[in-house]
N, C-alpha and C positions, 0 to 999 in steps of 0.2 A: 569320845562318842557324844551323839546332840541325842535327846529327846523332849517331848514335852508331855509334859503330867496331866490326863484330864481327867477332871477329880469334879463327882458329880456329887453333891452335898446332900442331894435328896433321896438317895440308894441306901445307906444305911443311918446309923443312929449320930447325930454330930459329934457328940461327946467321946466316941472312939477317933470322930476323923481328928477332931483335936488332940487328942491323944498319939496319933499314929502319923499322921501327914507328914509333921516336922522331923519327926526322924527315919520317914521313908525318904524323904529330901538331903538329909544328912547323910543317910548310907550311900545313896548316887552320888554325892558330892565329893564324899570321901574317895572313893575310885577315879574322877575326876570325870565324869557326867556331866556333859553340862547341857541345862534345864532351863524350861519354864514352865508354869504351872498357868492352867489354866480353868477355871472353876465355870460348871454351865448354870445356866441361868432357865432357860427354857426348853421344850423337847425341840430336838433336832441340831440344838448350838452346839455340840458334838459335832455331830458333818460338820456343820459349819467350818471352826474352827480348827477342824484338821484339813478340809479344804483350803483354808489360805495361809496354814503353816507347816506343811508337810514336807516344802521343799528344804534341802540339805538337811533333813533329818535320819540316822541312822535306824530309829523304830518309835515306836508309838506307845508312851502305858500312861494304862486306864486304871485309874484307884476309880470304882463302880462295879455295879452289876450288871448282868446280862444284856437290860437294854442298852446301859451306856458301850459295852462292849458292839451291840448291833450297829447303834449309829455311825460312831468311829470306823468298824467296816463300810457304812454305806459313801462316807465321807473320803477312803482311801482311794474308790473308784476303780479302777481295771487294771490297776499296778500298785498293788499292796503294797505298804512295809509291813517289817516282823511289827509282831502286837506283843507286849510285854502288860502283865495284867495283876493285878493285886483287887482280890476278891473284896468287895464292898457295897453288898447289895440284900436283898430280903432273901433270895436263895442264891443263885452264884452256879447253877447249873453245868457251865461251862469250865468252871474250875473245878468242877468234882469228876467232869470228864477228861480231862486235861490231866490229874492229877497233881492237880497244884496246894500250897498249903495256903491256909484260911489265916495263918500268920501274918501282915503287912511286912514286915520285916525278912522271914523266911521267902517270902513273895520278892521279894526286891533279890533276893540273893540267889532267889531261879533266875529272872531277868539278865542280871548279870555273870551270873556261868553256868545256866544253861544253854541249850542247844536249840534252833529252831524245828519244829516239824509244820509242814502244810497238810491243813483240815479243811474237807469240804466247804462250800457256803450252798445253802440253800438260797433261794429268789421265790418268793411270789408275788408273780407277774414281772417286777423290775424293782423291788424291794428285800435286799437282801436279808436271808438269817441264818441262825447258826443251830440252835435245837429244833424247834419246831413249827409249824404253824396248825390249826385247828377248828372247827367249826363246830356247836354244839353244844352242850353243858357246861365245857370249861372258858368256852371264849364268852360266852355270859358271865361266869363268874368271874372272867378278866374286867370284862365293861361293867358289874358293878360293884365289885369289889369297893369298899372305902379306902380312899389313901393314907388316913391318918392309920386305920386299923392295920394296913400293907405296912408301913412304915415300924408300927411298935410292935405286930407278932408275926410279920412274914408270911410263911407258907400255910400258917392255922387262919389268914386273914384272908388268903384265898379257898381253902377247903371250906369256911365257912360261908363264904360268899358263894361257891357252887350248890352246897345242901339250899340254899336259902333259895337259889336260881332253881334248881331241879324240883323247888314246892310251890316258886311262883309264878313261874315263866314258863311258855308250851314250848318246846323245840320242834321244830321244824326239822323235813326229812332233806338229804342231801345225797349228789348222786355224785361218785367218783368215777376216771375214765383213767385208764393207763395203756395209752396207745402203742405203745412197742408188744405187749403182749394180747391186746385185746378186752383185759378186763371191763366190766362197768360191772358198778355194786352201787347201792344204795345204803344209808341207815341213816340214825339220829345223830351220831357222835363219827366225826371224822378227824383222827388225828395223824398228822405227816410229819415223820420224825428224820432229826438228820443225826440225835443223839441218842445213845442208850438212857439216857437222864431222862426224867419227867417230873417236873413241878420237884425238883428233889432228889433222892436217893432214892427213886421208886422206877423199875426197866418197864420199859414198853413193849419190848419185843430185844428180846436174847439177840438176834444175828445184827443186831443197828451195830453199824463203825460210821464211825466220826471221818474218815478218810474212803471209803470206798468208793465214793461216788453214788452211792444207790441210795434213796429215800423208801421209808419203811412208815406199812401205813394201817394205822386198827381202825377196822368200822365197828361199831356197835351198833344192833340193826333194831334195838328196843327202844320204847321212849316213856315208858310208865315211871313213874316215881320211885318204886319200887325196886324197880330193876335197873333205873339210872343210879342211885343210892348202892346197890351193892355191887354194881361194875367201880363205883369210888372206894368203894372198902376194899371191892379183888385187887386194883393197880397198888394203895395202901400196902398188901401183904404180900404181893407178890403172887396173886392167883388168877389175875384176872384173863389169864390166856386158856385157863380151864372151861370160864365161864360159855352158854350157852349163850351164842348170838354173835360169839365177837370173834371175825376174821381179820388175817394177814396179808397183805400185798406185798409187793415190793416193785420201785419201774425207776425210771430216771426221770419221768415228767409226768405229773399227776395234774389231772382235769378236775375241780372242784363247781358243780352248779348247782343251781334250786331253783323249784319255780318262783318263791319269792325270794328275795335280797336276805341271806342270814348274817349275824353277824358272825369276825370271825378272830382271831386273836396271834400276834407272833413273838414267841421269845419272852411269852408271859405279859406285850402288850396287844394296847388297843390297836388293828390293824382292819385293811377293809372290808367290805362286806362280799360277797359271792356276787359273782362267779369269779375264778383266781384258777391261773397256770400257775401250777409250782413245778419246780426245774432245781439242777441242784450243779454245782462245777465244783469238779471234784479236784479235791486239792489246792487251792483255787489262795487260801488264805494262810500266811508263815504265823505261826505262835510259838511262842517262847516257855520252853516247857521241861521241868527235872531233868538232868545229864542223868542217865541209867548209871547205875552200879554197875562194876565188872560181873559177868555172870550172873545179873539178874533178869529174870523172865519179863517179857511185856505184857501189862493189864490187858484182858481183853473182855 
């Protein structure tokens, strides 16, 4: 089997990727893998460089996180290979949906005997993703989030970057449209999910699958400080579908506008500003994922 390793240095902490790299390389080697490594440099050298070496490749893994997993999708283009993935990023979203292990090494030993399954891809506009994209308190706290802060505490680097958003910054209202059914709603906070994951180990909405084809979608219709603050602590605990103000969708193509430009965020990055079709192709991408146990039930 050919693959090639692209191994984003800037996703997690170095000192593990030194730690781990050489004898993720070694275990493929050992099976008789044969590899190249490829380390990014800049955003988007990802597509890049699976754009001009994708050919005679059996699959694609990504030692990164979420975003590095996004680009390498955008780079695969309309004839994917399987995606083989070893988690190495600030949260890793995709791999706690996937049920993959956080191990590099266990990670390597799914790649190679597990099984492929095909998961949706979400698109806004012509920009692929795979968890979510979003509009409102949290794509603030995406765009200012610090990166050194991202890089040494993760997920505490962006909660605290939206508390800090939600006391400095006005949100702007947002109107959503779901033309197969009819819907339009409004609110401050629009989030389009293609995963039950969010920012973490935290559910957005119980019925999301990662394969159905359908995009799942919370508006929150407040915009007080207040109230923004404790819809962060209801998704936290797990309560925030109790809360007043915050409704469910669901469609296959979701319409995102505002009278002015908001900004807006995918897959935990910077992406563009409104107005944005999101659309989702179900099935659309092969990931490499645990062989089930005889007689074991599926996560859902």
């Amino acid at each position: 089997m050919k693959t090639i390793v692209i191994v984003n240095p800037e996703a997690g902490k170095r000192v593990f990727l030194s730690l781990y790299l050489p004898q993720v390389l070694k275990a493929f080697e050992r099976r008789g893998v044969v590899l190249e490594v490829f380390t990014t440099r800049y955003p988007g050298h990802a597509a890049r460089i699976v754009r001009r070496r994708r050919t005679g490749l059996d699959f694609i893994t990504v030692f990164g996180g979420d975003g590095t997993i996004r680009e390498v999708v955008k780079g695969l283009g309309e004839a994917p290979l399987p995606v083989g993935i070893i988690p190495f990023g600030t949260v890793n979203v995709l791999a706690l949906e996937l049920g993959l292990s956080f191990n590099p090494l266990a990670a390597v030993a799914t790649i190679l005997e597990g099984h492929t399954r095909k998961i949706d891809v979400g698109y806004m506009n012509d920009e692929p993703f795979l968890l979510m994209v979003s509009s409102g308190i949290d794509a603030l706290a995406v765009h200012n989030v610090d990166l050194r802060a991202k890089r040494l505490f993760g997920r505490i680097a962006y909660l605290a970057s939206a508390v800090w958003s939600a006391i400095s910054f006005r949100v702007r209202r947002v109107w959503i449209s779901i033309p197969e059914t009819g819907v339009r709603d409004r609110g401050y906070l629009a989030i389009i999910a293609n995963s039950r994951y969010y920012a973490g180990p935290y559910k957005i909405a119980e019925k999301t699958r990662i394969d159905d084809g359908i995009l799942d979608v919370l508006l929150f219709k407040r915009r007080s400080i207040g109230d923004t603050l404790l819809l962060l602590a209801g998704i936290l605990i797990g309560r925030h579908r109790y809360l007043k103000d915050v409704v469910f969708y669901r469609g296959r193509v979701i319409e995102v506008q505002s009278r002015r430009r908001q900004k807006m965020q995918m897959d935990g990055d910077k992406a563009p500003s409104t107005p944005a079709r999101v659309w989702v192709r179900k099935r659309f991408l092969p990931v490499i994922v645990p062989q089930r146990r005889p007689g074991a039930i599926t996560p859902r």
